[in-house]
Structures are given as C-alpha cells and as structure tokens.
C-alpha positions as CSV (number, residue, x, y, z in Angstrom):
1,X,174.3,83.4,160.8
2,X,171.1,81.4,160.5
3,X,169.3,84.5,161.9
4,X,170.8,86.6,158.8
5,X,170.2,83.9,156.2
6,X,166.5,83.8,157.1
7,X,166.2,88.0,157.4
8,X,168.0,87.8,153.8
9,X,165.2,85.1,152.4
10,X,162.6,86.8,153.4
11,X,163.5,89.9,152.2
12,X,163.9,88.3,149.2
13,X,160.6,86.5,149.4
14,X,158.8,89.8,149.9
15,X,161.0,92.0,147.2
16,X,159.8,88.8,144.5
17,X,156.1,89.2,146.0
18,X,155.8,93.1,145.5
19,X,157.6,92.0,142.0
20,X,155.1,89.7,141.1
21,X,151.8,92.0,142.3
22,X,153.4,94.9,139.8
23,X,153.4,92.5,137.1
24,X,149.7,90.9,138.2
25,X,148.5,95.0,138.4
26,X,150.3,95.4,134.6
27,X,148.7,92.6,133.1
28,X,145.1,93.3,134.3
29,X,145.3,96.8,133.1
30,X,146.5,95.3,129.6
31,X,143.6,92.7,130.0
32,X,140.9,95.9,130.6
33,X,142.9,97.9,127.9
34,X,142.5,95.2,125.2
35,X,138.6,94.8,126.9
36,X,138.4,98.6,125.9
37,X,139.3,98.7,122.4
38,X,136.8,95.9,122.0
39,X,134.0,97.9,123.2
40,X,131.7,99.7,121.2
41,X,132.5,103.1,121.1
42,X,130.6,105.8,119.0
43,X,131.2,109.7,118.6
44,X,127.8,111.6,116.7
45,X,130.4,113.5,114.7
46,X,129.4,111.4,110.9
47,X,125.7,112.2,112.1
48,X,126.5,115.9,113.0
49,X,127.6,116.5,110.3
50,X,124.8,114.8,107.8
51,X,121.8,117.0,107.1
52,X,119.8,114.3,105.4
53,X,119.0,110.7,104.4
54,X,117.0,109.6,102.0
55,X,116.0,106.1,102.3
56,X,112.7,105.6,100.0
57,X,111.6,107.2,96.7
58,X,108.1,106.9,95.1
59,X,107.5,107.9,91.6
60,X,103.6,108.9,90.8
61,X,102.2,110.2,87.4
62,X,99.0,112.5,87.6
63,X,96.5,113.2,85.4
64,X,94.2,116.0,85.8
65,X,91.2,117.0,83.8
66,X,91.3,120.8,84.6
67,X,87.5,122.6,83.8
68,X,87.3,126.3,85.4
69,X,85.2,129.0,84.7
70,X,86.4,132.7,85.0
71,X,85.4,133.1,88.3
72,X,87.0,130.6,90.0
73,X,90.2,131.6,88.2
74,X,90.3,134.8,89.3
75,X,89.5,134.0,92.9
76,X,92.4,131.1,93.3
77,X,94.7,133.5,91.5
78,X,94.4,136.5,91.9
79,X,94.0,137.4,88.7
80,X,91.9,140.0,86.8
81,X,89.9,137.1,84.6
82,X,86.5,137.5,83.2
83,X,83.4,136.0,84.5
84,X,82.2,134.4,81.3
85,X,85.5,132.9,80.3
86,X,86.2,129.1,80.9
87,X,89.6,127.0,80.7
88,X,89.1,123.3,80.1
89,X,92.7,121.1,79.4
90,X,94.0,117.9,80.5
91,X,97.2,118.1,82.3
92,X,99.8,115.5,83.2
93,X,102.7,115.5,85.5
94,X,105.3,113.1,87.2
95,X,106.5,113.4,90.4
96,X,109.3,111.9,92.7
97,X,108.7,111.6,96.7
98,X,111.6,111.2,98.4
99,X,111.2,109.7,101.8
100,X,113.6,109.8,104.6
101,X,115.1,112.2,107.6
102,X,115.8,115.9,107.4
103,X,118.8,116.4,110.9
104,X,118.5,119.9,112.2
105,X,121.4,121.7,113.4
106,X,122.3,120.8,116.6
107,X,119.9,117.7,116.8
108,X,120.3,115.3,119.5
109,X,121.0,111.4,118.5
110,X,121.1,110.7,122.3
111,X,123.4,107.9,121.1
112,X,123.0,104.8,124.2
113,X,124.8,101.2,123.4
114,X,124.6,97.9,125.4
115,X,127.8,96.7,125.4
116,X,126.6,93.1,126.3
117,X,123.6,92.8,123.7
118,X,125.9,94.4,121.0
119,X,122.3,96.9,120.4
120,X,123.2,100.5,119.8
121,X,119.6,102.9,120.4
122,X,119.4,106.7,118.9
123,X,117.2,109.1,118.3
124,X,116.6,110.0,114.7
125,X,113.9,113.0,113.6
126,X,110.9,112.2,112.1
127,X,110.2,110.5,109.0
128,X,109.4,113.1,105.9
129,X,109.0,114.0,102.5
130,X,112.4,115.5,101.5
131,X,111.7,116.6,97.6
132,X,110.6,120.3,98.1
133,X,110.5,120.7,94.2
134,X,106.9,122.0,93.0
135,X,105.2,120.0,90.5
136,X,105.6,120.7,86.9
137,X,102.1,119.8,85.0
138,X,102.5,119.7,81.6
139,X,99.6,120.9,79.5
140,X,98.8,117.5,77.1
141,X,95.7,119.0,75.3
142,X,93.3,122.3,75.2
143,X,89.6,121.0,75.1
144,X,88.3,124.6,75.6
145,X,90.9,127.2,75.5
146,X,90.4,131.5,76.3
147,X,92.6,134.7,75.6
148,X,96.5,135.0,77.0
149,X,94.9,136.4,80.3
150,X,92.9,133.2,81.1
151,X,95.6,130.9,79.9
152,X,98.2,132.7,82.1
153,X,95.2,132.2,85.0
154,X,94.9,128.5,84.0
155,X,98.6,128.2,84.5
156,X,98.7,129.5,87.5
157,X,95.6,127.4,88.8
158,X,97.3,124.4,87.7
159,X,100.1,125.0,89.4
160,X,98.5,125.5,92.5
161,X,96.5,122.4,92.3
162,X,99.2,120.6,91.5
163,X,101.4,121.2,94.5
164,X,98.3,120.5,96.4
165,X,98.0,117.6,95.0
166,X,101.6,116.2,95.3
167,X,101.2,117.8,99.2
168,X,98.2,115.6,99.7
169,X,100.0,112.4,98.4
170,X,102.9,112.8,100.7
171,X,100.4,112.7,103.6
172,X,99.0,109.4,102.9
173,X,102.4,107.9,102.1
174,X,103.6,109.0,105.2
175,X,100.3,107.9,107.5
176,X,101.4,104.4,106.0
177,X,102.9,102.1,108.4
178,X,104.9,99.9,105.9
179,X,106.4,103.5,104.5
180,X,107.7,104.4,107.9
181,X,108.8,101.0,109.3
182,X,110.7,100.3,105.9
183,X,112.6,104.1,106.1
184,X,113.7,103.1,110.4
185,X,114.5,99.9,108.9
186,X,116.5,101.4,106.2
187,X,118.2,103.8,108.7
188,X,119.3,101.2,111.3
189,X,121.0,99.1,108.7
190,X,122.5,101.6,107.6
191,X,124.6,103.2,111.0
192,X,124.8,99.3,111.7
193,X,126.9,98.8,108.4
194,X,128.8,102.2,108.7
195,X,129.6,101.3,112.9
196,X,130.9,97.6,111.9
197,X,132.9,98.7,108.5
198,X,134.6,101.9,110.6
199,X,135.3,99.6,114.3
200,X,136.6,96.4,111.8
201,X,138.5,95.2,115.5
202,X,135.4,95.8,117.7
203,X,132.7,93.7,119.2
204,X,130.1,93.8,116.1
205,X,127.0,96.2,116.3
206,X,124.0,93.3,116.0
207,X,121.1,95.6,115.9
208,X,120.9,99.0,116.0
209,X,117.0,100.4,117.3
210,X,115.8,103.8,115.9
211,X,113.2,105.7,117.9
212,X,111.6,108.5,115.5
213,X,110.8,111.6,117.9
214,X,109.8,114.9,116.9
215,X,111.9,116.5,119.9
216,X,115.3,115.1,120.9
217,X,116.4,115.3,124.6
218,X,119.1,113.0,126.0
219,X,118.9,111.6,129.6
220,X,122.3,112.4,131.5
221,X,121.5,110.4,134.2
C-alpha cells in the first residue's frame, strides 16, 4: 500500500512539474511578446511613398543692370538683331530657393535601428535645390531702349541670365556647410517626431542619424 501511495505521489509530483514548466514556457513567451511590441519597429512605407521634403527656404532679390549691344544679343539668342543696336535696362527679380531632398522611385532608406541606444540610421538622397521655377525679372526702367526686335532679344537675354544667375546662387548655398547640416538636422527631427508620435507605446526613438549619399545600397548581411 505504501509502494502505491508513493507511485501515486510522484506521479503527481511530476504531472504538477510538467504543469508548472508549461506555465514558466507561457509566461516567458508573454515576457518576450510584451519585449517585442516595445521594440522599435519601422516599415519605409510613409518614406516610399513621399517624393520630397523641403526643409529650408531662402528668399533673394536681384538686381541687374543689363547693357548689351546687338551682337551679343543675337549670339545668346539666337536672334536676328542688328549689330549697331544696343539694350540698356535695369531689371529686378525675387526669387525663392527651396532646400531639401528630392526621393527617387524606388530609393533605398536602408533603414538600420539600435534597439539598445534607441538611434535609428537611414539613408536619405542628397541635399538640393527643389524650386525648378525659372526666374521672372521684371523690367524696372529702360535707360537705352531699341525696336520690338531688340526688346524681344533683351527679353530673352534677361531671361537667360537670370536663370543663370539664380543657378549660380543655388550652388553656393548648397557648398555651404551650415545649409546642409541645418537641412540633415531638419530631416532627423523630423522621422524622430513622426517614429515617436506613430509608436506612442514603444521604446522612444532618441536620435535618429542621416547619412546624405548620392547612391543608396543596403547591406543584407
């Protein structure tokens, strides 16, 4: 009888063990489960679908002093003008640069994120001048003025210079280092406030690092 009552207990003993390893085995997959939905987790699908940010604008005002003799009308332009004629105007224009990133189809964020640091690292495309408008010089006064034909010429010239001009600024801005840092600036606070506001119940993003490539290739390994 004692032989049974001990087989009986020990059964018992080993039933309430394989009970209690079930349980243990549940409640760590509900510890890494809950571990999970606090991670960081990011899908490039907002980015995929965005085909520019502007982050900057930069308003300058021009004035030009325009003196151009026949010859050099007819050369920029193409135009029939003659040699002996001469356009002198002043000319003024505004212009707004708008600085930021233009996303190709099918670019690459090669989106990485260190869980521990909270620090998400993409790719974004190079900084550049977005505003593709042409310039629009305004004629403010005519200091030595022609026929129709080298007026239309003059315009023409102008207009060319103009979006030179406007071209050549855009350069220099930027070449600057305080343009560029302040537009990767303006970009990483940016996915860092949209990542937080959209994963309220996650681990917080604390910085999020932008490397400005031409070329986008993501390392599988």
């Amino acid at each position: 009888m004692d032989r049974i009552f001990l087989f009986i207990t020990c059964i018992g003993l080993a039933a309430l063990s394989v009970f209690f390893w079930l349980q243990n085995g549940q409640l760590q997959e509900d510890i890494d489960e809950v571990k999970s939905l606090h991670d960081i987790a990011i899908t490039s699908t907002l980015l995929t679908e965005t085909t520019e940010f502007t982050f900057m604008k930069i308003s300058n005002e021009y004035v030009y002093l325009m003196d151009q003799k026949g010859k050099a009308l007819a050369k920029a332009t193409a135009m029939k003008v003659s040699k002996s004629a001469r356009w002198k105007a002043l000319y003024k224009w505004r212009y707004n640069f708008h600085f930021g990133f233009y996303v190709k189809q099918g670019w690459q964020w090669c989106i990485k994120v260190d869980q521990a640091k909270g620090e998400v690292t993409l790719n974004a495309p190079l900084v550049t001048q977005l505003n593709t408008s042409d310039a629009s010089p305004k004629l403010m006064e005519i200091l030595n003025g022609g026929v129709r034909k080298t007026q239309l010429a003059a315009d023409k010239w102008i207009q060319l210079h103009a979006n030179k001009a406007i071209k050549k600024t855009a350069d220099v801005y930027l070449q600057n280092a305080t343009v560029q840092s302040s537009v990767q600036k303006s970009l990483a606070t940016f996915f860092q406030d949209i990542l937080n506001d959209a994963h309220p119940d996650a681990n917080p993003v604390r910085k999020v690092v932008v490397n400005s490539v031409a070329h986008s290739q993501c390392d599988d390994g």
